[in-house]
N, C-alpha and C positions, 0 to 999 in steps of 0.2 A: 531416502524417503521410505517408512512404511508403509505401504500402500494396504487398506482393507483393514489397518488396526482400527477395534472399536475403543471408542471415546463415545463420552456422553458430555452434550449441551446443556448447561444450567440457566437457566432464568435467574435475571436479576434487575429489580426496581422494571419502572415501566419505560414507555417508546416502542420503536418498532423492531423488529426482530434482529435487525443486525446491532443494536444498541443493548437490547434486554439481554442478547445471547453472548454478549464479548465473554472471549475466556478468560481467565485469572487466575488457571491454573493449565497445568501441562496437559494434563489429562481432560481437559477442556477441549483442548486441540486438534483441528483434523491435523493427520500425519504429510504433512508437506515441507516436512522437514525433518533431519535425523533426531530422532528421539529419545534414542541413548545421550548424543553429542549436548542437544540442549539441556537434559534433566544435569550433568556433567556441569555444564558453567553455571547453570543456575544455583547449582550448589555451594558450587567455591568457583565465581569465576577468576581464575589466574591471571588472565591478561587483563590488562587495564583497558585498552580498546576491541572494540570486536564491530564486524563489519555486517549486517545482514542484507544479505543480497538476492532479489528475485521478482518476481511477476508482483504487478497491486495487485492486491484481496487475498498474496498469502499467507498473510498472518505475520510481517516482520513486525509491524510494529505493536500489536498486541502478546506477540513473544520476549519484545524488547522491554514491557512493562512485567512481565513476569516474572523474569531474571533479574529485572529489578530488584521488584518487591522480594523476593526470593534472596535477595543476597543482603537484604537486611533485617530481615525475617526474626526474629528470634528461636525456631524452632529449626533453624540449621540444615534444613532439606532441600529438596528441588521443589519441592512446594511448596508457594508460602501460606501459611496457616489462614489467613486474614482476618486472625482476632487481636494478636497482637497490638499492641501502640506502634511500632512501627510499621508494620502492614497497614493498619488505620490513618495515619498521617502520611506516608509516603508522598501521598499525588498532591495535600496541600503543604509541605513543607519547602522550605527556601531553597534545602536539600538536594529537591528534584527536579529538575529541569525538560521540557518534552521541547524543542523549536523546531516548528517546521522551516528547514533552509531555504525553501522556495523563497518566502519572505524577509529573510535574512540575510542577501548568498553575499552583500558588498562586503568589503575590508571591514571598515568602520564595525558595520555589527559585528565580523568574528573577532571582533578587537574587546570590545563588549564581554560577549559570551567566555572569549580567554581571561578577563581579567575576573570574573567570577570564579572559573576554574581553578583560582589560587588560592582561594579562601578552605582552612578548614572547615569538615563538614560539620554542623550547631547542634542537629539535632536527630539524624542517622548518625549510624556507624559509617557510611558512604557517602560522599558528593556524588552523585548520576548525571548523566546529558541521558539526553536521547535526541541526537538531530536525524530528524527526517527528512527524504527529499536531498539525502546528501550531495548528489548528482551535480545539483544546480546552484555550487560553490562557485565562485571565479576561479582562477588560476590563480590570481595572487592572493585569496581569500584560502585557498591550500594550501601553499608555502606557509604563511602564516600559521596555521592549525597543526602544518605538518611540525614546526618548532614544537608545539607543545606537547604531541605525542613523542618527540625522543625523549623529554623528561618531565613524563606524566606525576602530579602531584601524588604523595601517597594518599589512598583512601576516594583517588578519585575512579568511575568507572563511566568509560564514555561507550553506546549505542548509537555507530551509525547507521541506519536505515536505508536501502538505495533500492530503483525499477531495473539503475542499467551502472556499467563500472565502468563504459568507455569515457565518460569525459574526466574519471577520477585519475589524476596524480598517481602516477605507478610506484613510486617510492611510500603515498598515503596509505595509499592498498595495502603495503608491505608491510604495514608498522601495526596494522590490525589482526586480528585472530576474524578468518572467514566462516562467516555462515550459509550457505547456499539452501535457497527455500525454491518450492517448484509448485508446477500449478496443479488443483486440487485435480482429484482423480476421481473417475465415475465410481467408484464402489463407494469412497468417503463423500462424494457428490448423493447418493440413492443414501445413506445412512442419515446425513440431514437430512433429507425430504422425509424421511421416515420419520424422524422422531419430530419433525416439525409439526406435518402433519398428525400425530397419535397425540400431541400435545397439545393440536385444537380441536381434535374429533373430528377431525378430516380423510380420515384411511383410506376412503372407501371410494373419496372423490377426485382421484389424479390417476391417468390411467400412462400408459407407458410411452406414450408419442408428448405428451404435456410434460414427463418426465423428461426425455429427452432434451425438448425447447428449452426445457427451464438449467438443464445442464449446457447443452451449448451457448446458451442466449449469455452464461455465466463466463465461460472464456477460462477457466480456471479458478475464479477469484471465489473466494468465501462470499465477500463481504456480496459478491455483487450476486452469487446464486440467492443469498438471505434475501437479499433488495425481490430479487424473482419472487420467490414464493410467498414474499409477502403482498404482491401485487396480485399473486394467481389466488392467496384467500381473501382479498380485496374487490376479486373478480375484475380487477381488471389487468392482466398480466396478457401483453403481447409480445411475442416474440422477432415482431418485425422491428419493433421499437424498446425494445428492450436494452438498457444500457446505462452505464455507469453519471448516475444521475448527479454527483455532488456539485459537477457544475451548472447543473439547471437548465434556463433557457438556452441557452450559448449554444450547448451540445445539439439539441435538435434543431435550431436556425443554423448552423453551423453547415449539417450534417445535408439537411434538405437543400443548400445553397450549394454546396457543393456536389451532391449528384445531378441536379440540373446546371451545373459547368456556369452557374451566376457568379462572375468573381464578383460585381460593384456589391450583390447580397452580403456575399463573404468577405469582402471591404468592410463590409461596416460591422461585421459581430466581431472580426479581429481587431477593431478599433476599439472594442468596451476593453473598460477598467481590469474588467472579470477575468478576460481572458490574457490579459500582457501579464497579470501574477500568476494566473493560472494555468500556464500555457498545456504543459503536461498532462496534466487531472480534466483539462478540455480533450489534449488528441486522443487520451486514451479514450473517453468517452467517445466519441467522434465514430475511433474505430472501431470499439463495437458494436455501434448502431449500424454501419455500414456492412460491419460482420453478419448481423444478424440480417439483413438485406438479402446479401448474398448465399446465407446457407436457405433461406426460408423462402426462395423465390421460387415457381413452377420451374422456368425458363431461367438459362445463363444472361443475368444482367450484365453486360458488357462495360457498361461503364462506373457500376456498384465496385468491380473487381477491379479496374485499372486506376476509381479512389481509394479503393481499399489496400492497393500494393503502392499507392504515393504514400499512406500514411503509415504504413506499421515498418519498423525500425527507425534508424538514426539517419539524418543527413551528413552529419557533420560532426565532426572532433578535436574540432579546430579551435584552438581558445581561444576567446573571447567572443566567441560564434555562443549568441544566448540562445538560451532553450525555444524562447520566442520566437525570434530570426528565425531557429530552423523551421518552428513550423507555420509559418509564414510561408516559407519558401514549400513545404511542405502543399500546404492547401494551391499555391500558385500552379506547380506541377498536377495537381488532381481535377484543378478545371480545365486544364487543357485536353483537347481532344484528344482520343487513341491512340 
């Protein structure tokens, strides 16, 4: 990781800041990841599969889109131009493929996804995946996949995406070229606030303790300091409640049921729809709501910290132990007393 290199944020089309600001180029990118290594495969990448691996909000799967676009490019760079027809059609061609696995992870669907993979590519130079969420594969939904990568079609180029590599197939792992992404750093953390703020005419309104909140409340993640300061020029940015929103209600019912040690509460939001596909994109939320509990309280919350060390890592590696099951099991251990 380059830590402190400068990158500039581009605006593009409307919504709110973590949407308007996605990158689409490398140089878009905070450095939380080696820099040299990606502008390398986006160029020419050599291996067919490649694995990127690291914390949510660092940027894999908007780097996974870049190297995409980048390897069908016409202008043959680590950049892709995106005036191009192939830069331009990329994301709606038959071509290109993004699945998030979470939704995906049985047989059957990688059976699907694999029979596409054989098709030459109509209208790139490429056939692309980009599965996200790799993680939460079955075991035999691996073996499966893992066939395909010993004799990867020509012209195809596969982006796995992953939070964690322990549930992944150790031979899977092998058969990929690794990308390791790490969590955003306070200098490339103050360089967004900077330019967020000078781009709304804000400079003069965020002083160093707000700075601060809005960097820890973020945990590393891009995506999720952008979520921050878009709520702090919203005016309503809290730091006790601050957290990784895409699961919505869930996270803060969740999050409240379990530091008051209510399991029948947390019974029943781990019984919605929302959270058995989502299980993951819930704990992480979860966790940093309880993060932020924890860092932002006068006094040591005692039982903020004893939910907070049931939820953050793995339970279990066990296969066919679903991402759900564990945190199930998860939230059970966190109501319980001390």
């Amino acid at each position: 990781m380059e830590g402190g290199r400068t990158f500039t944020l581009k605006s593009r089309g409307d919504g709110d800041l973590k949407t308007r600001y996605r990158p689409q180029r490398l140089e878009e990118m905070a450095p939380t990841f080696s820099v040299p290594r990606l502008q390398s495969i986006a160029e020419n990448p050599k291996a067919r599969v490649y694995l990127f691996e690291g914390p949510s909000g660092s940027g894999k799967t908007s780097c996974a889109r870049i190297v995409a676009r980048a390897s069908v490019c016409e202008s043959r760079t680590d950049q892709p131009c995106l005036k191009c027809q192939p830069c331009k059609a990329m994301e709606a061609s038959a071509d290109f493929m993004e699945l998030n696995i979470a939704d995906l992870r049985k047989i059957d669907d990688i059976r699907d996804i694999i029979a596409g993979m054989r098709f030459k590519p109509m209208q790139l130079s490429r056939k692309i995946y980009i599965l996200d969420e790799v993680h939460q594969l079955t075991p035999d939904a691996q073996q499966l996949l893992l066939k395909t990568f010993e004799e990867p079609q020509p012209g195809l180029l596969i982006i796995m995406c992953t939070t964690q590599t322990k549930g992944l197939d150790k031979a899977l792992i092998h058969r990929a070229e690794r990308v390791t992404f790490k969590e955003l750093d306070k200098a490339s953390a103050d360089q967004i606030i900077d330019q967020m703020l000078k781009t709304t005419g804000r400079e003069t309104g965020i002083n160093r303790t707000i700075r601060s909140q809005l960097y820890e409340c973020a945990d590393g993640s891009v995506r999720a300091l952008l979520n921050n300061i878009q709520a702090f020029l919203d005016g309503g940015f809290d730091p006790v409640s601050a957290a990784d929103d895409e699961a919505g209600p869930d996270v803060l019912d969740l999050a409240k049921a379990l530091l008051s040690a209510n399991w029948p509460a947390a019974a029943e939001v781990l019984k919605r729809s929302t959270v058995k596909t989502k299980a993951e994109t819930v704990r992480i939320g979860v966790e940093n709501y309880i993060r932020g509990v924890v860092l932002n309280s006068v006094a040591i919350d005692l039982k903020a910290v004893h939910v907070l060390n049931c939820l953050v890592g793995t339970v279990s590696v066990e296969p066919g132990i679903s991402q759900y099951n564990r945190f199930v099991f998860k939230c059970v251990k966190a109501c319980q007393s001390k």
